[in-house]
Backbone as CSV, one residue per row, in Angstrom:
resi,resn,N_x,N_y,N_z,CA_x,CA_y,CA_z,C_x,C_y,C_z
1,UNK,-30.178,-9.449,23.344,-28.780,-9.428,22.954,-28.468,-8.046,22.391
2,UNK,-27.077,-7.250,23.264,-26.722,-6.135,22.052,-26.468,-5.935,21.374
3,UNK,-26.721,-5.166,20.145,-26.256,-5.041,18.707,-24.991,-4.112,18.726
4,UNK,-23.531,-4.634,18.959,-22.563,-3.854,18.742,-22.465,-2.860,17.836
5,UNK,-23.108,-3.102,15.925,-22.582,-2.495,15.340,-23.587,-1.071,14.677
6,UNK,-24.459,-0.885,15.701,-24.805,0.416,15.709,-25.994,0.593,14.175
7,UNK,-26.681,-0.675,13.971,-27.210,-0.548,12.836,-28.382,0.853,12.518
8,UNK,-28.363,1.498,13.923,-29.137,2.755,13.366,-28.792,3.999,12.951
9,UNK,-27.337,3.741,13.182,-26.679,4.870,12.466,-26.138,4.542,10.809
10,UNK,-26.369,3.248,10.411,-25.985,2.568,8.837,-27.426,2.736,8.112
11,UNK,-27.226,4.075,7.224,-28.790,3.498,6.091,-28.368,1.962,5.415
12,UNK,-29.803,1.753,5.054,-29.691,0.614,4.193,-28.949,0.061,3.356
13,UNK,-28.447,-0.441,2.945,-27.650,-0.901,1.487,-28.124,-0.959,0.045
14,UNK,-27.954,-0.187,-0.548,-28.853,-0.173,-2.384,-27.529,-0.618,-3.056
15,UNK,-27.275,-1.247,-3.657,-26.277,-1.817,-4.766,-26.598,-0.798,-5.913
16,UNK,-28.035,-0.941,-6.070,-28.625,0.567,-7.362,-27.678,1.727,-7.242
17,UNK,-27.896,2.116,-6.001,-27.282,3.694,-5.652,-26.604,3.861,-4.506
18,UNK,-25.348,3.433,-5.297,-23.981,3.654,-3.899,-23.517,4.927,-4.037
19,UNK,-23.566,5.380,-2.412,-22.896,6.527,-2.404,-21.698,6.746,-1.281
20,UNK,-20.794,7.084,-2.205,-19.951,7.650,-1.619,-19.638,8.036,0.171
21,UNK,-18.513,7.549,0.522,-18.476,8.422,1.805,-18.167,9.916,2.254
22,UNK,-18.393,10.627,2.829,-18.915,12.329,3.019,-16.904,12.652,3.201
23,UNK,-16.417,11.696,4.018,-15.137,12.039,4.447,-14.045,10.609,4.201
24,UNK,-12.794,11.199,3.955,-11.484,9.932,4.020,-11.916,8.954,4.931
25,UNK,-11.359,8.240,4.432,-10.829,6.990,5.591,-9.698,7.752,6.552
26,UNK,-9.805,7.155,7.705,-8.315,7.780,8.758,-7.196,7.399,7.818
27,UNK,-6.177,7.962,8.172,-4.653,6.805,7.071,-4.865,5.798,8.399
28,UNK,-3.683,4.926,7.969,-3.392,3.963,8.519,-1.844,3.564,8.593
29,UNK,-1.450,2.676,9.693,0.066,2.715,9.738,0.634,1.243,9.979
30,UNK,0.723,1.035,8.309,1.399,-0.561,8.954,2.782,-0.997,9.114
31,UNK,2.987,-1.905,9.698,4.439,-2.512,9.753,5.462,-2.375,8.895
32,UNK,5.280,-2.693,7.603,6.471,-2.314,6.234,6.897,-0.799,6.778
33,UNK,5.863,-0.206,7.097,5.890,1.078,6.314,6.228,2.281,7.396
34,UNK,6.397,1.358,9.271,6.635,2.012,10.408,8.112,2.722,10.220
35,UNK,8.422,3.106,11.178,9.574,3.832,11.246,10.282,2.985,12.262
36,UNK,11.529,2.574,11.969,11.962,1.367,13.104,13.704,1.964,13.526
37,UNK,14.252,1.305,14.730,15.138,1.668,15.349,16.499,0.710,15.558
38,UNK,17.546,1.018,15.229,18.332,-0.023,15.686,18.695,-1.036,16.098
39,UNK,17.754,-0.226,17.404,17.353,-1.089,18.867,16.182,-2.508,18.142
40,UNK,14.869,-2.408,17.376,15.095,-3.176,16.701,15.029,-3.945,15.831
41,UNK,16.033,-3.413,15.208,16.884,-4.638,14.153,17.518,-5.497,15.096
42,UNK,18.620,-5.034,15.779,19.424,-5.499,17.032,18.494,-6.839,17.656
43,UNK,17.094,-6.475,18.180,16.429,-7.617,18.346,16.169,-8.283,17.418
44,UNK,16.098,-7.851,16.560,14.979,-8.997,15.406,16.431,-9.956,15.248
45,UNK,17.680,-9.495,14.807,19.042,-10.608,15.321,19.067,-11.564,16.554
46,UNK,18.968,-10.803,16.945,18.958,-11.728,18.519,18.101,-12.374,18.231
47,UNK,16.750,-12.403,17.844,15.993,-13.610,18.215,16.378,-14.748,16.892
48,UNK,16.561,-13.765,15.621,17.082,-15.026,14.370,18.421,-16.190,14.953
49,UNK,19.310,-15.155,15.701,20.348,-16.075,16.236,19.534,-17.450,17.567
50,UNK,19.209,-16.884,18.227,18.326,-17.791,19.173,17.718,-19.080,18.617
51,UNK,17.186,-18.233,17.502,16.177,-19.313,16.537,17.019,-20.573,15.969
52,UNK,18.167,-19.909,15.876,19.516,-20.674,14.744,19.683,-21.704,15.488
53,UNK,20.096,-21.222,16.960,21.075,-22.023,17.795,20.028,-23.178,18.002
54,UNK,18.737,-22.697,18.741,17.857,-24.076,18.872,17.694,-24.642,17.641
55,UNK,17.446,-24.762,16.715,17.360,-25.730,15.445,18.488,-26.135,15.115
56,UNK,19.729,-25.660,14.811,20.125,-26.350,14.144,21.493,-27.077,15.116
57,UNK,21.213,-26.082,16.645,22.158,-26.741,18.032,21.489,-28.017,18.374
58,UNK,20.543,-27.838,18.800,19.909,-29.085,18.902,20.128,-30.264,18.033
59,UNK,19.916,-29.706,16.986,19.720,-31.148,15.915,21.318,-31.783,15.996
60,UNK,22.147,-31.025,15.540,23.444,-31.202,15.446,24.272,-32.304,16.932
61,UNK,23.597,-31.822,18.328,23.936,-32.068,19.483,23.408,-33.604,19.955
62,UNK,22.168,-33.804,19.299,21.742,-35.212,19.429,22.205,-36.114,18.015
């Protein structure tokens, strides 16, 4: 079986003597924090309205 996670490039683990990593972490880019477009907000409506109409069209209709 292959070992995906490359255990010969990981020294051991000492809890005694943790050290530090040599370099940052990459950044990272999440959702809150993306840069977003009109285009959508515009969708994210459209689908809340969609959402509306089936719940509460439906319910209302039967």
């Amino acid at each position: 079986m292959a070992d995906d996670h490359h255990g010969e490039d990981r020294p051991e683990y000492d809890p005694e003597h943790v050290e530090l990593p040599s370099r940052e972490p990459p950044l990272r880019s999440t959702a809150p924090q993306s840069d977003y477009t009109m285009s959508h907000v515009a969708t994210g409506f459209v689908v809340l309205a969609v959402g509306l109409v089936l719940t509460f069209g439906v319910a209302l209709a039967l």
